[in-house]
Each structure stands twice: as C-alpha cells, then as structure tokens.
One Martini backbone bead per residue (centre of mass of N, CA, C, O) as a GRO file, in nm:
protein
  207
    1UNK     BB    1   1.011   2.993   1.268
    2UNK     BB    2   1.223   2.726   1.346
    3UNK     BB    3   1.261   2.414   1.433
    4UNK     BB    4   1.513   2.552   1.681
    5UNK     BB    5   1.277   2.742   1.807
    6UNK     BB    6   1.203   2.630   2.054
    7UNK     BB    7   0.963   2.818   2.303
    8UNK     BB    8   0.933   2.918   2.620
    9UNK     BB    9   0.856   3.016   2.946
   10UNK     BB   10   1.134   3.092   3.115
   11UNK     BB   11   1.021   2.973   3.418
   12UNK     BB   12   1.022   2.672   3.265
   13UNK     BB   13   1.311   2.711   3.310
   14UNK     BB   14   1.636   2.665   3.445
   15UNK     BB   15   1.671   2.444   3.658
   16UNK     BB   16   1.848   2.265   3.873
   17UNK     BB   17   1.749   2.020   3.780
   18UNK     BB   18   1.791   2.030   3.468
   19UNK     BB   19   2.093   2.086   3.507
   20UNK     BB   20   2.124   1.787   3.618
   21UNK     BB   21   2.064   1.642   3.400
   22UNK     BB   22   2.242   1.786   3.161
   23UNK     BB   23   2.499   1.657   3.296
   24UNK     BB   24   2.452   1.360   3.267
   25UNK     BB   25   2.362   1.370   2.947
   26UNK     BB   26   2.641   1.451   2.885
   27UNK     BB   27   2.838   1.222   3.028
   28UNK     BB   28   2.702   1.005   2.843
   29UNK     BB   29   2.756   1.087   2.548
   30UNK     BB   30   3.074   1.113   2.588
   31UNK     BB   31   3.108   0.799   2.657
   32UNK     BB   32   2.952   0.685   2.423
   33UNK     BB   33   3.122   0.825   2.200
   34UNK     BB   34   3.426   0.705   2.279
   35UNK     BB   35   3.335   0.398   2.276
   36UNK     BB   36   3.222   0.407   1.976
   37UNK     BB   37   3.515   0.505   1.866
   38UNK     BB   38   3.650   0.236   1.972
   39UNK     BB   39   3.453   0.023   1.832
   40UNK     BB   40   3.507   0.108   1.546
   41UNK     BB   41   3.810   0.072   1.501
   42UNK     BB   42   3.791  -0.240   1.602
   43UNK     BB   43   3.656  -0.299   1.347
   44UNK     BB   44   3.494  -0.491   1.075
   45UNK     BB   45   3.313  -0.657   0.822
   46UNK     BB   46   3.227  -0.879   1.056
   47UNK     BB   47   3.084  -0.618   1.240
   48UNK     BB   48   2.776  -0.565   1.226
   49UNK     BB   49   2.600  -0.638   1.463
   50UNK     BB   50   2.780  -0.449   1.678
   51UNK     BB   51   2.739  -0.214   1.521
   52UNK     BB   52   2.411  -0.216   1.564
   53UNK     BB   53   2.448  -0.209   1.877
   54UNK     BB   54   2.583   0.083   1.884
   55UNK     BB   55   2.447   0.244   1.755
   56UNK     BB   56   2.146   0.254   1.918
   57UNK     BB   57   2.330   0.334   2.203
   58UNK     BB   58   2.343   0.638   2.074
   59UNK     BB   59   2.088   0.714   1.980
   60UNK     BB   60   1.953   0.718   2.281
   61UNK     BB   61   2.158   0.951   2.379
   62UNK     BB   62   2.112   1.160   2.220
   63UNK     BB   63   1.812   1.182   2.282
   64UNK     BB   64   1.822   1.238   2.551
   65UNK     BB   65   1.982   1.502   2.546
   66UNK     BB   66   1.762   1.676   2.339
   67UNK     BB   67   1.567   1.652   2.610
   68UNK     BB   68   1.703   1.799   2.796
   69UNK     BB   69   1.785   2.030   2.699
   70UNK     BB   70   1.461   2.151   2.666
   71UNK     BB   71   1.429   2.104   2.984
   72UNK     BB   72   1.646   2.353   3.017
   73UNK     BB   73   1.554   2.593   2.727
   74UNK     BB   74   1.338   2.465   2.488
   75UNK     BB   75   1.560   2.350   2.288
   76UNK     BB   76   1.665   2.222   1.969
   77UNK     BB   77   1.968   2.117   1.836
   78UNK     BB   78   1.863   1.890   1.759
   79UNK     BB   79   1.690   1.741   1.410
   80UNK     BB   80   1.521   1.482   1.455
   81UNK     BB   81   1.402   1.250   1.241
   82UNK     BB   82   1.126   1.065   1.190
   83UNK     BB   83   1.126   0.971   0.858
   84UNK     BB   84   1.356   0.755   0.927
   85UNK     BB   85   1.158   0.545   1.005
   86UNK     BB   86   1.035   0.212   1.023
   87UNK     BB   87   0.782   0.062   0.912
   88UNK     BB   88   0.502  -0.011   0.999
   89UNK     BB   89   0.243  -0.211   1.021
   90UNK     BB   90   0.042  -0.032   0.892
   91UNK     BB   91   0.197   0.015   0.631
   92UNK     BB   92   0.176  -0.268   0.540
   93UNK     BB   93  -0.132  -0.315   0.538
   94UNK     BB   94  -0.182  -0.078   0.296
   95UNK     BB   95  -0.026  -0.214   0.065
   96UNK     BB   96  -0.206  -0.473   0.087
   97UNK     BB   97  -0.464  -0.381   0.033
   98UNK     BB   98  -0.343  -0.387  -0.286
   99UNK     BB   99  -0.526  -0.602  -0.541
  100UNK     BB  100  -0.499  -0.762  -0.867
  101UNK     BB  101  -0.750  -0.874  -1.078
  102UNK     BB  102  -0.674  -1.081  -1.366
  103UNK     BB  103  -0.899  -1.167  -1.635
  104UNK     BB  104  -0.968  -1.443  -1.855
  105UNK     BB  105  -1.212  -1.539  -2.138
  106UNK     BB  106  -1.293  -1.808  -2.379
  107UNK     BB  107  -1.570  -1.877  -2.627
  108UNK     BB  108  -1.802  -2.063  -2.757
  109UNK     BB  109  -2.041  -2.039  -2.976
  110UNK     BB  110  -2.317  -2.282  -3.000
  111UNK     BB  111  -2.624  -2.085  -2.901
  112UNK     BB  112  -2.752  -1.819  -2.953
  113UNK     BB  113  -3.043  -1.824  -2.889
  114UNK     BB  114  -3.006  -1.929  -2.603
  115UNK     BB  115  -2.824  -1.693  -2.507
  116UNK     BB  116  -3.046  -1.463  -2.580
  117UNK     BB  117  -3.237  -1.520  -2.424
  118UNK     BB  118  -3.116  -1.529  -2.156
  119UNK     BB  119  -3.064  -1.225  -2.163
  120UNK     BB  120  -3.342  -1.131  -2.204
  121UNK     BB  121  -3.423  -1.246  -1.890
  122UNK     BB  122  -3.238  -1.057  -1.720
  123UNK     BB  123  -3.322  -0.787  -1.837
  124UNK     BB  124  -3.623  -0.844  -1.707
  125UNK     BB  125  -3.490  -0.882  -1.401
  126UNK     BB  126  -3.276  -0.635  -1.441
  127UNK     BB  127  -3.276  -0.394  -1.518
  128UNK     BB  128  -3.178  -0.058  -1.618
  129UNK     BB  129  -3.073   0.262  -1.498
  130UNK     BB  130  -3.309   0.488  -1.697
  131UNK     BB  131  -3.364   0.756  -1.837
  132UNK     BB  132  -3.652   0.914  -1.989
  133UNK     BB  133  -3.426   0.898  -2.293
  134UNK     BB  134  -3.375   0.622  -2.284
  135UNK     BB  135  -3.269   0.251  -2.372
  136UNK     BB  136  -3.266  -0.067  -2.365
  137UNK     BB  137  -3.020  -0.257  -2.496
  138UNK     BB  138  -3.047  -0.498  -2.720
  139UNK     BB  139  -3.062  -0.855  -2.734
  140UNK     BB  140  -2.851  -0.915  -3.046
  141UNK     BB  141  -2.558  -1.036  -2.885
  142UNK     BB  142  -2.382  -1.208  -2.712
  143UNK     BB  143  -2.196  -0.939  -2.540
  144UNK     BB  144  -2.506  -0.862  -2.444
  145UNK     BB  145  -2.611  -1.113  -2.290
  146UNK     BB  146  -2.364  -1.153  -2.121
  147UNK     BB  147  -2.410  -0.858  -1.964
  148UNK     BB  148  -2.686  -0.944  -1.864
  149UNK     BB  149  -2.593  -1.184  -1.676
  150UNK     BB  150  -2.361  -1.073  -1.505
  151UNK     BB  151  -2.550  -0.849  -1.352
  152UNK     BB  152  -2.717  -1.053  -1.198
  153UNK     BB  153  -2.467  -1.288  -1.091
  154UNK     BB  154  -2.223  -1.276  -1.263
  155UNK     BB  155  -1.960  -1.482  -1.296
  156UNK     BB  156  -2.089  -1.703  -1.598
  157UNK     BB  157  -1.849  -1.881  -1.755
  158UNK     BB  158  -2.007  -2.230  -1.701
  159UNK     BB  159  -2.337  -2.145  -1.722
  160UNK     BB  160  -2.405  -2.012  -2.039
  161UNK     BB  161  -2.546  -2.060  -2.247
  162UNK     BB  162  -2.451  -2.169  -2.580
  163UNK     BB  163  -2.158  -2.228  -2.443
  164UNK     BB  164  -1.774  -2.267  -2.451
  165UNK     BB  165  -1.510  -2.318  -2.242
  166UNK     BB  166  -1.207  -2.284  -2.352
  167UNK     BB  167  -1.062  -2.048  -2.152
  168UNK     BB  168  -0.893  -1.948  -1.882
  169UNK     BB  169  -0.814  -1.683  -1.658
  170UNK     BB  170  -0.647  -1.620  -1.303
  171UNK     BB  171  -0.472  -1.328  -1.137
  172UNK     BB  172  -0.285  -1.243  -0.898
  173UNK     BB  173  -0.162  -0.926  -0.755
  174UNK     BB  174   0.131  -0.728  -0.613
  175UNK     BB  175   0.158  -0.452  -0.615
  176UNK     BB  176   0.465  -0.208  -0.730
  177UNK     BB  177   0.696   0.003  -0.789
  178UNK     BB  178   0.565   0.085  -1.037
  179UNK     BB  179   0.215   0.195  -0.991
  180UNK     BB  180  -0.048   0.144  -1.213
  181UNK     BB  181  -0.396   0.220  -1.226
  182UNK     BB  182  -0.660   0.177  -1.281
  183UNK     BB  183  -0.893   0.323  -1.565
  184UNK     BB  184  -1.229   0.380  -1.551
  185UNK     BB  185  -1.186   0.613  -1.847
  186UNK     BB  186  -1.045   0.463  -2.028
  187UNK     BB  187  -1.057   0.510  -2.407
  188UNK     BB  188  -0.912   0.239  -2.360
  189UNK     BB  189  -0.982  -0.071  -2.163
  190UNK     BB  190  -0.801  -0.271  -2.300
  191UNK     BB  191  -0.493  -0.154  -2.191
  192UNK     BB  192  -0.532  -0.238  -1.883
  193UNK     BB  193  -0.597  -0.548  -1.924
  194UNK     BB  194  -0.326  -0.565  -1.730
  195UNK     BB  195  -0.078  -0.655  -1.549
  196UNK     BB  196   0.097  -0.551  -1.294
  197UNK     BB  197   0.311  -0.436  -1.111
  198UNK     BB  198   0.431  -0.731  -0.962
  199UNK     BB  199   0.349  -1.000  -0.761
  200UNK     BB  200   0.246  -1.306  -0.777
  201UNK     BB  201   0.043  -1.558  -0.622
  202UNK     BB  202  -0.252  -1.642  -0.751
  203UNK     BB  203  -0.343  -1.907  -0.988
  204UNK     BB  204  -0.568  -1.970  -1.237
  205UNK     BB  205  -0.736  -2.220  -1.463
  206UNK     BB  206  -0.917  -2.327  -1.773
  207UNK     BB  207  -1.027  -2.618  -2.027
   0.00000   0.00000   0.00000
C-alpha cells in the first residue's frame, strides 16, 4: 500500500454530506487559487508580507480540501509532507540542551611537599573503588595529588596547597553543526580538549 492508497470501509464514505462538503471545498480552493494567481502576477520584489499572507491562505484551503477528499472517498490526492514544518519550541529546547564547558588552568607548585600530603590525605578520605587485584595509585607527584584532591571536593584550583594559579580559563559554548562530541574513551584525550564548532556564550579567566 503506498502513502496515496488510503482506504476504508467504502460505507462510510461517498455520502451525501460528504458529497456536499467536497463540492463547498472544491469551489473554495478554484476562487482561492484564481484570486492568488491574480495576486502573484501583480506583486512585485517589495510584496513579500502580502506575498506570505496569499501562501499561507492557499495552504489552508489546499488542506482543506485534501481533508474533504477523504471524508468522501477514504483516500488522500495530496501527499502534504508534515516534515517540512516549522520547528517546534521542543525542538529549540533539545539542542538548547547542549552545552560545552571548556577549562584550562596553568599552576606553579610552589611546596610539592605541602600539596603531596593534601593528595595523600584526600586519597585516605576518599578511597578509589578497586578490586581485589589492583591498588590505589602512589601519591609521589603533583598530578596525582591535584587528582585526588579533585575527586573529593571538585575543581580546587584556587585553594590547593603548595601551588600558586598562574592563569585560568573557562569558555562556556553552544555547539552547532556539524558537531563532534566529546569522545571520553578517545586515546588521546588531550585533542578531545578543545572548544567545539559553535558560539561562546560566557567566558571567565583568572590571573
């Protein structure tokens, strides 16, 4: 069956009503395309407004029509596509949705000392979830106390010991086509780190 084979118990169609609707909606549709065809040849480039206002007049007795159709035979002559209307406020919401946050900070350790104990003690507040064949990670450098710090409290980088923040920086960015997402499974992860296709919203920065 093909989108234009709609088709029904032929008993409850071809009725006199239904008869009289499609001759109403027939005589509607042939006034309303003679009096656009007569408003399109008198318009010019600066009758746009009225332009949109014969379409959409056209467009309704159009379906109109193709509704009476089917009240009276069961199928549909036109094959009005639904796809090319207008987006919806849902539609605007989902890819509102979307929302990119990228961060960079640069720090100077000032007391490695300082900020390995603050890793190590972060570390036995906050074990990591390990099985029976594995163990937790040595705290013996920077970038592992800074990640153990992170993993209980979050983004410290203003009060970490030991280190002084020399720059920040955080871009907030709505992605737009075409949009690659963030890949967290990607084996380089530090190409991933970069703002994606789209407009930048709010920016902070730190010095």
């Amino acid at each position: 069956m093909t989108d234009l084979d709609i088709t029904a118990p032929t008993e409850q169609f071809f009725s006199a009503e239904s008869r009289e609707a499609l001759a109403e909606a027939s005589r509607k549709l042939a006034e309303r395309l003679q009096a656009h065809t007569d408003a399109l040849l008198a318009m010019n480039a600066d009758d746009q407004t009225a332009l949109d206002e014969q379409n959409a007049a056209l467009e309704e007795l159009v379906a109109d029509w193709n509704d009476a159709v089917y009240e009276h035979t069961g199928s549909t002559p036109l094959l009005l596509d639904d796809d090319a209307a207008e987006p919806t406020e849902d539609d605007d919401l989902e890819q509102d949705h979307i929302l990119s946050v990228v961060s960079r900070f640069d720090l100077r350790i000032t007391d490695l000392d300082a900020l390995l104990e603050a890793g190590r003690a972060a570390q036995e507040r906050h074990p990591a979830e390990l099985d029976d064949t594995t163990e937790a990670d040595p705290v013996d450098t920077a970038e592992q106390a800074i990640f153990e710090i992170s993993r209980e409290v979050g983004e410290a980088w203003f009060e970490l010991p030991g280190t002084e923040l020399l720059a920040g920086a955080r871009a907030y960015v709505l992605p737009e086509p075409p949009f690659e997402p963030l890949d967290p499974d990607a084996e380089d992860v530090v190409t991933e780190l970069i703002a994606p296709n789209g407009t930048p919203t709010h920016a902070e920065t730190w010095a």
